[in-house]
C-alpha positions as CSV (number, residue, x, y, z in Angstrom):
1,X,103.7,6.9,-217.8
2,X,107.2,5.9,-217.6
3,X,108.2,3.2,-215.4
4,X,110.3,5.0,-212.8
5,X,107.6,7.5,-212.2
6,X,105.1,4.8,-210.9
7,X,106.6,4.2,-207.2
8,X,107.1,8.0,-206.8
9,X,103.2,8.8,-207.7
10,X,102.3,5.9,-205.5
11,X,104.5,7.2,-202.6
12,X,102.9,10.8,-203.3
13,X,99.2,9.1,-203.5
14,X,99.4,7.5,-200.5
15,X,100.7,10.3,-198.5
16,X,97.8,12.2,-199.4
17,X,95.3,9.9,-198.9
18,X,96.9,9.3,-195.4
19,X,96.3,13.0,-194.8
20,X,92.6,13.0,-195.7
21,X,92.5,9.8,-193.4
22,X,93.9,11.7,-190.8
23,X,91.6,14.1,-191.5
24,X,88.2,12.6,-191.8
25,X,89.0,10.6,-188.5
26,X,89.5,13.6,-186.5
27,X,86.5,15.5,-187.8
28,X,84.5,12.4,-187.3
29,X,85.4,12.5,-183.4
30,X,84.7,15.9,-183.0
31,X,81.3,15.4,-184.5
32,X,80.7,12.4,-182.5
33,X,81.6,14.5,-179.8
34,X,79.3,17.1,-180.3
35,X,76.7,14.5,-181.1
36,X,76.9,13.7,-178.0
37,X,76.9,17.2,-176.1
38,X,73.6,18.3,-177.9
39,X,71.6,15.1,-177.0
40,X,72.5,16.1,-173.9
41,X,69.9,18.6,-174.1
42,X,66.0,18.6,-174.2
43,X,65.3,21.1,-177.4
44,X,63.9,19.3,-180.2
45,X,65.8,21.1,-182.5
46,X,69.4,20.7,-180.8
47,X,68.8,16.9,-181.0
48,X,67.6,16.9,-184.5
49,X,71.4,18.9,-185.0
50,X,72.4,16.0,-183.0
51,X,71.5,13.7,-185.7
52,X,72.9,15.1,-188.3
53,X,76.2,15.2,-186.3
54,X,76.0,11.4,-186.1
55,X,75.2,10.8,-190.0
56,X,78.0,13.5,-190.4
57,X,80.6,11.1,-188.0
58,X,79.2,8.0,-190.1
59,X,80.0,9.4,-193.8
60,X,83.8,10.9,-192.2
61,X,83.9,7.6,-190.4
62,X,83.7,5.8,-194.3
63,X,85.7,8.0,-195.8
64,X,88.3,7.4,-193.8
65,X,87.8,3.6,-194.0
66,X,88.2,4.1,-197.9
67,X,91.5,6.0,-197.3
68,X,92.8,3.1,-195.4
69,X,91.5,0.6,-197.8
70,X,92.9,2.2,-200.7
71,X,96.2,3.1,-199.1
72,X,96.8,-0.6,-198.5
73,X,96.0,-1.5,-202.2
74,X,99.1,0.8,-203.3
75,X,101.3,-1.0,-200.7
76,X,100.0,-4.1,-202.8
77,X,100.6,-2.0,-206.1
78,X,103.9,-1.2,-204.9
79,X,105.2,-4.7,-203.8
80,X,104.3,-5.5,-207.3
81,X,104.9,-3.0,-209.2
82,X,108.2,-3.8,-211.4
83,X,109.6,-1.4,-214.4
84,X,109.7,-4.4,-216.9
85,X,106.0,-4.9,-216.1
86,X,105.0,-1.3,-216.7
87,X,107.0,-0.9,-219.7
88,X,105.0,-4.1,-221.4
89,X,102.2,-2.6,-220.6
90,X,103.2,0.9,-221.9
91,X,101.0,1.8,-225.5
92,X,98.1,-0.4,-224.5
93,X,95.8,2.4,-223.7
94,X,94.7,3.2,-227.1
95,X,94.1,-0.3,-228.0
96,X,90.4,-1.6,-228.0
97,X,89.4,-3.7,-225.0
98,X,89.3,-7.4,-225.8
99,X,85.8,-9.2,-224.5
């Protein structure tokens, strides 16, 4: 990859994975939401729904925590990130992994 298209592809990265953050936390407070209104109710089978809303919240709630997690390990990419040291390492990926 050449050097000066390393920050751009971050930039674009990041913005994406901001957008599934956004996302995965808004569908996660709708299902929580909706978690909520069906335990509201007495029908066995509206609070087994119930449930899965909650494991549904949960799994959007991680993804969304992975989003942020990864988002702030390209802002530490990027505060590293200079030309000279991606051109050094430029070629490498065909060699055989030293152990």
């Amino acid at each position: 990859m050449d050097p000066q298209d390393v920050k751009p592809f971050l930039s674009y990265l990041k913005t994406e994975l901001r957008r599934i953050e956004t996302a995965a936390g808004t569908l996660s407070m709708m299902e929580r939401e909706h978690h909520r209104r069906l335990n509201d109710y007495d029908d066995p089978s509206l609070r087994d729904m119930a449930v899965e809303e909650d494991n549904a919240a949960r799994r959007l709630a991680a993804i969304k925590e992975m989003c942020l997690a990864a988002c702030q390990k390209i802002d530490d990419l990027q505060a590293g990130v200079r030309p000279e040291a991606v051109s050094a390492r430029a070629g490498r990926e065909d060699r055989a992994a030293v152990h």
